[in-house]
Backbone as ProteinMPNN parsed JSONL, in Angstrom:
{"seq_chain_A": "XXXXXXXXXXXXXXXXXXXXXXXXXXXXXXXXXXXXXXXXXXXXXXXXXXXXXXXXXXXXXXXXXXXXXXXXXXXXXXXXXXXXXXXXXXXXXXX", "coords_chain_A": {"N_chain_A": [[-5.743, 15.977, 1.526], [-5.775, 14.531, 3.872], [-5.969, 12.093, 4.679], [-3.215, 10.104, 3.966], [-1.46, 11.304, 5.855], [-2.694, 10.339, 7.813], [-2.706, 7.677, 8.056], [-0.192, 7.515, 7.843], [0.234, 8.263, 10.322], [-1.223, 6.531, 11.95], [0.644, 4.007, 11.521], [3.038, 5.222, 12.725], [2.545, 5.506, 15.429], [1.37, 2.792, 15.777], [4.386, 1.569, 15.51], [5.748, 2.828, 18.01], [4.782, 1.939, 19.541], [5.015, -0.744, 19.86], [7.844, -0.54, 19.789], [7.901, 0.088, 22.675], [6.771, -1.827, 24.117], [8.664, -3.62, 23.718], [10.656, -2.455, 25.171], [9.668, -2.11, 27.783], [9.766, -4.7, 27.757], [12.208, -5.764, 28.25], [13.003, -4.802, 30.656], [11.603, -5.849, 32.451], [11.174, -7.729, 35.147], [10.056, -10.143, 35.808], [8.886, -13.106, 34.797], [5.755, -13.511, 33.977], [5.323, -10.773, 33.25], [7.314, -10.173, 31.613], [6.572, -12.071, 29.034], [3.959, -11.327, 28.95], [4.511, -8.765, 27.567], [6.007, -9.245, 25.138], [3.553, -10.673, 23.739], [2.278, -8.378, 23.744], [3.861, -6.663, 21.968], [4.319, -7.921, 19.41], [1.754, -8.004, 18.466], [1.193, -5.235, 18.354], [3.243, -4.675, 16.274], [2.06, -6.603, 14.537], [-0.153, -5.009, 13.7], [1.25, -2.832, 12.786], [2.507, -3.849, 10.561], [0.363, -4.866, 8.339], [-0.798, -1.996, 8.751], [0.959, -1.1, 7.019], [0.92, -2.403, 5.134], [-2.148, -2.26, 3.693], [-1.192, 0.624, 3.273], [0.458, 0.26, 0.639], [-0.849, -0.852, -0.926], [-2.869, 0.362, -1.276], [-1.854, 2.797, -2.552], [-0.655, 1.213, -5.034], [-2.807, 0.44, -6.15], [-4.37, 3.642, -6.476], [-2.165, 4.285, -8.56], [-3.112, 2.693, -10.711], [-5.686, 2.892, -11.107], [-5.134, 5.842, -12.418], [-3.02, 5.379, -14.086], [-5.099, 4.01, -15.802], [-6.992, 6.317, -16.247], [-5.646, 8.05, -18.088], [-4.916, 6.489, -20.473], [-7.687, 6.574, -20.867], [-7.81, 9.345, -21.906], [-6.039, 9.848, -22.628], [-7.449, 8.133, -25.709], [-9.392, 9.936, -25.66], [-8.807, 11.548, -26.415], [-7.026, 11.059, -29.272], [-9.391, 10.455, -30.83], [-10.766, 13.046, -30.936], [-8.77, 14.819, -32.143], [-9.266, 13.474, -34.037], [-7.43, 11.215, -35.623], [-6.511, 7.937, -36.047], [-6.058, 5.085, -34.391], [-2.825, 3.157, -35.034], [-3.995, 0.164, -37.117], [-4.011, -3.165, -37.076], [-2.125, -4.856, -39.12], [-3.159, -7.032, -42.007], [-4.014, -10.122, -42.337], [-2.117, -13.087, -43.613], [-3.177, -14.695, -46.173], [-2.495, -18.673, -46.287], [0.286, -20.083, -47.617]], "CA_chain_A": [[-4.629, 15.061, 1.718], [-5.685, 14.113, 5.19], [-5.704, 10.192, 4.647], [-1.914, 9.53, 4.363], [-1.492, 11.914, 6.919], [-3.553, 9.968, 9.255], [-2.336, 6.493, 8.042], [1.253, 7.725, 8.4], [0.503, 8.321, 12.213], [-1.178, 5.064, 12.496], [1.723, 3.472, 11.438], [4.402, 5.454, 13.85], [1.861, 4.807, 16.809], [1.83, 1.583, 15.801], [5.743, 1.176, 15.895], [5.9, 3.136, 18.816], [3.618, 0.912, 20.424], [5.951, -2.304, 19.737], [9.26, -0.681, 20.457], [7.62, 0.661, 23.848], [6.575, -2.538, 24.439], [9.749, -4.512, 23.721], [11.814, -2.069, 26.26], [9.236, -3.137, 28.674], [9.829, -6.543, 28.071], [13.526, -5.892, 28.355], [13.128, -4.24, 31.702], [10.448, -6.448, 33.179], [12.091, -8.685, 35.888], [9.354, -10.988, 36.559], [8.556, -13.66, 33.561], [5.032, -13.346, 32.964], [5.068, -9.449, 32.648], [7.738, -10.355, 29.467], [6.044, -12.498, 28.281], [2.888, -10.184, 28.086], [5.569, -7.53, 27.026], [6.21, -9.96, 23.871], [2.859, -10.709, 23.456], [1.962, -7.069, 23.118], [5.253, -5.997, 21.089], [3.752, -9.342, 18.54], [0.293, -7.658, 18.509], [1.717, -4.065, 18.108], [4.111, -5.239, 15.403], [1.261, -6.98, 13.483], [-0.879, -3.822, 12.96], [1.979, -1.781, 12.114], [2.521, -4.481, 8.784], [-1.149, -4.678, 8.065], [-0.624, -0.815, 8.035], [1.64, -0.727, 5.619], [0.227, -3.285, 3.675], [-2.687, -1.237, 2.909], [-0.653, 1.59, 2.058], [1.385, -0.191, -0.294], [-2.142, -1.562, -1.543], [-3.796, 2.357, -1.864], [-0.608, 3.358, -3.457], [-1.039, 0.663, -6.62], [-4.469, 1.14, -6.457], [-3.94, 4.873, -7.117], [-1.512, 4.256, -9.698], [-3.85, 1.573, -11.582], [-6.667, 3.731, -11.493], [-4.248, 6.833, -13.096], [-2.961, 4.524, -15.863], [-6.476, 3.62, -16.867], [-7.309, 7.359, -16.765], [-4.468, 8.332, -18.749], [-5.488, 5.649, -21.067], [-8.808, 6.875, -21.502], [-7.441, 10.347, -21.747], [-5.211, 9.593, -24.316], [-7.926, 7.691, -26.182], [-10.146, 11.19, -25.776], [-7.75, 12.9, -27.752], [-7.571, 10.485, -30.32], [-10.899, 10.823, -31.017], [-11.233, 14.477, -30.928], [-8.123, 14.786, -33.337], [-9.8, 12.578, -35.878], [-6.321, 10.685, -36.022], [-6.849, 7.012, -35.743], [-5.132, 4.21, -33.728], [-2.723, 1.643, -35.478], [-4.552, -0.869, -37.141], [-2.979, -4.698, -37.052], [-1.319, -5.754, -40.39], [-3.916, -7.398, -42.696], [-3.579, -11.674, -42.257], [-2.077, -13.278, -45.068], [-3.965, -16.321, -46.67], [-1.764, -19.729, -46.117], [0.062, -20.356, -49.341]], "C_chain_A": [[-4.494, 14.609, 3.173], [-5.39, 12.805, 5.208], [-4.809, 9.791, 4.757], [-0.971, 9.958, 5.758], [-1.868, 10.815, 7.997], [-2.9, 8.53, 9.108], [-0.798, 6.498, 8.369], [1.74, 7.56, 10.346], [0.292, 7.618, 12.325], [-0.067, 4.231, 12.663], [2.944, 3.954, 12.437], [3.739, 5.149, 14.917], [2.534, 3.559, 16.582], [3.477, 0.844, 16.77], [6.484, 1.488, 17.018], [5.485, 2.075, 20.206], [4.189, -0.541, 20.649], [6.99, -2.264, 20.383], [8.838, -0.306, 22.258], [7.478, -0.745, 24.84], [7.636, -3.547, 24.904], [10.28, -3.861, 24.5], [11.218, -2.541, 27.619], [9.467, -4.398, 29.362], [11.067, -6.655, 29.005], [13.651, -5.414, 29.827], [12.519, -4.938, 32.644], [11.819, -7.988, 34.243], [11.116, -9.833, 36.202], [8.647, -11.529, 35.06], [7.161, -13.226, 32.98], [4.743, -11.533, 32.861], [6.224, -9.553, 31.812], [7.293, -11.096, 28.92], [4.755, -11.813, 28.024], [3.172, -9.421, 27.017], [5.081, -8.001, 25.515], [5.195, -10.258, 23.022], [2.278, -9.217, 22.622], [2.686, -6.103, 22.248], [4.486, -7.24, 19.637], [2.56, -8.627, 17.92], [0.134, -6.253, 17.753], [2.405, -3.785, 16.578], [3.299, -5.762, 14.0], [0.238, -6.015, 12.713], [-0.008, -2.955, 12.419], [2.388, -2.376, 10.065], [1.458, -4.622, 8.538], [-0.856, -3.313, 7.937], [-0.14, -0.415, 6.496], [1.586, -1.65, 4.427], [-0.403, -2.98, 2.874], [-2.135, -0.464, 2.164], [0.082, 1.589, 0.912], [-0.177, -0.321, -1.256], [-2.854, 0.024, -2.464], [-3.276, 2.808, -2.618], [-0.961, 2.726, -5.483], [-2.285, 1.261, -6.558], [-4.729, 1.977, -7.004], [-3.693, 4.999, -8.812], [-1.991, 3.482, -10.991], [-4.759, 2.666, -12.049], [-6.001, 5.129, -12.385], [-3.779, 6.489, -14.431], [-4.003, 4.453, -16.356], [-7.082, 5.099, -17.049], [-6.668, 8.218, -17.8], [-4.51, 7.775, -19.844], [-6.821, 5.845, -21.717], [-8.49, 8.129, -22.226], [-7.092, 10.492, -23.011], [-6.331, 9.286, -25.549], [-9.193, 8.986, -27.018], [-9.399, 11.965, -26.761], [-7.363, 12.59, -29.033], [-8.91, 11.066, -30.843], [-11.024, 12.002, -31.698], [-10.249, 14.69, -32.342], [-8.451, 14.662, -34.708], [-8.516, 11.498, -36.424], [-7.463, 9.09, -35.529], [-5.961, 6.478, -34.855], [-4.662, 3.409, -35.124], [-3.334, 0.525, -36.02], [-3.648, -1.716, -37.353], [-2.89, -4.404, -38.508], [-2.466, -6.928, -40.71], [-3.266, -8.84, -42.417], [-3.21, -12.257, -43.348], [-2.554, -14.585, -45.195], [-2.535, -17.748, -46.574], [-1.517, -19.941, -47.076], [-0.209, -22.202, -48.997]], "O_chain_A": [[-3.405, 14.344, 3.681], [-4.413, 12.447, 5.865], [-4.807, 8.902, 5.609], [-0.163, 9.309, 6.423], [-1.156, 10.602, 8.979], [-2.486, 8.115, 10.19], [-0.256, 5.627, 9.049], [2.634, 7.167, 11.095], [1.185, 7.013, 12.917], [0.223, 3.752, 13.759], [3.731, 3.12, 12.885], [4.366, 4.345, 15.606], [3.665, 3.203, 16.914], [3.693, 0.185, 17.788], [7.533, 0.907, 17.298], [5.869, 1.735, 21.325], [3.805, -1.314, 21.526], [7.395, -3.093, 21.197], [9.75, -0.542, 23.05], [7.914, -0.814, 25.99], [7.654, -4.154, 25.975], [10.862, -4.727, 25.154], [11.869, -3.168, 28.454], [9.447, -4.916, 30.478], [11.145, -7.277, 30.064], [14.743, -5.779, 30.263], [12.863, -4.688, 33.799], [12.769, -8.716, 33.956], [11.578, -10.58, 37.064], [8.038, -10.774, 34.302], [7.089, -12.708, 31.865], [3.726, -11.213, 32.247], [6.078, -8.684, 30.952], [7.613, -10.917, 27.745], [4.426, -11.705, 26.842], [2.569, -9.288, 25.952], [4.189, -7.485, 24.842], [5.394, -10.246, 21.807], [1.983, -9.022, 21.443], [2.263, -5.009, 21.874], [4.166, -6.453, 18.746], [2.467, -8.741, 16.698], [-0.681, -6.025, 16.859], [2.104, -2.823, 15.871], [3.62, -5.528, 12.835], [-0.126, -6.118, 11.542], [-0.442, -2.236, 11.519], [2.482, -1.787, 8.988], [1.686, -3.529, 8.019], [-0.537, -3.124, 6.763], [-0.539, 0.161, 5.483], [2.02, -1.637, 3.275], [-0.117, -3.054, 1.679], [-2.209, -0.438, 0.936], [0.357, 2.588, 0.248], [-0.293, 0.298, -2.313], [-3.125, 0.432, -3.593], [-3.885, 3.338, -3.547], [-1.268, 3.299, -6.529], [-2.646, 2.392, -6.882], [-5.316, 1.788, -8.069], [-4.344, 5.421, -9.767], [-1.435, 3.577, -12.085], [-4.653, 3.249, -13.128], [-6.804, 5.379, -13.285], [-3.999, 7.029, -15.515], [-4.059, 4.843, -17.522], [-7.751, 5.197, -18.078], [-7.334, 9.117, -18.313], [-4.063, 8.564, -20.676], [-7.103, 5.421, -22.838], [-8.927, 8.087, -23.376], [-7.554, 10.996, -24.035], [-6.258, 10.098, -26.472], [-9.659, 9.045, -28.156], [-9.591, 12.803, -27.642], [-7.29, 13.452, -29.909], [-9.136, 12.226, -31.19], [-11.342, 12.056, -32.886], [-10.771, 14.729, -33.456], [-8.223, 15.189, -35.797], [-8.615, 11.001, -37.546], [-8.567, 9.051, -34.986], [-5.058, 7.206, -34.444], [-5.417, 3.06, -36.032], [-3.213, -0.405, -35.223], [-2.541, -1.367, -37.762], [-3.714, -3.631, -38.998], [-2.725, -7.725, -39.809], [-2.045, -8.858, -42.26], [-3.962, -12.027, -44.295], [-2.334, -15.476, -44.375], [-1.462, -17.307, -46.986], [-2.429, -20.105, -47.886], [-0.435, -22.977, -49.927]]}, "name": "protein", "num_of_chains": 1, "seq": "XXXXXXXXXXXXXXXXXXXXXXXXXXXXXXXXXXXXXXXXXXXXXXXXXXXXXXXXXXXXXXXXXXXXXXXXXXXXXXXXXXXXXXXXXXXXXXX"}
């Protein structure tokens, strides 16, 4: 379970890395070191949502792949049972 672990820290770096930036800005008395500031709070800011984009992304992902195993799973046990699935309702001819 190292992976969320590690993506978790990316992500607080990250945000660390923005707000650190923005107090910078806020402190900076001389324009173009805030406007770097802003630049690099912008920059900082954008990998931290790209972070968590992925992990939103890994997350379904996960959960997709789990349904379809669960799905097969189920389907295994059918099987084995000898029970069947549901069949549809026979079509009726057009009077």
């Amino acid at each position: 379970m190292a992976g969320p672990i590690i993506r978790n820290s990316n992500l607080d770096f990250f945000l660390a890395r923005a707000a650190q930036a923005r107090e910078e800005g806020e402190a900076a008395t001389l324009e173009h070191v805030r406007e770097r500031c802003r630049r690099s709070e912008a920059a900082w800011t954008a990998l931290a949502d790209k972070a968590k984009r992925s992990e939103r992304l890994r997350q379904e992902e996960e959960k997709r792949k789990a349904a379809i195993a669960a799905e097969k799973n189920h389907e295994e046990i059918i099987q084995e049972s000898g029970l069947t699935s549901p069949q549809p309702a026979p079509k009726r001819a057009a009077d």
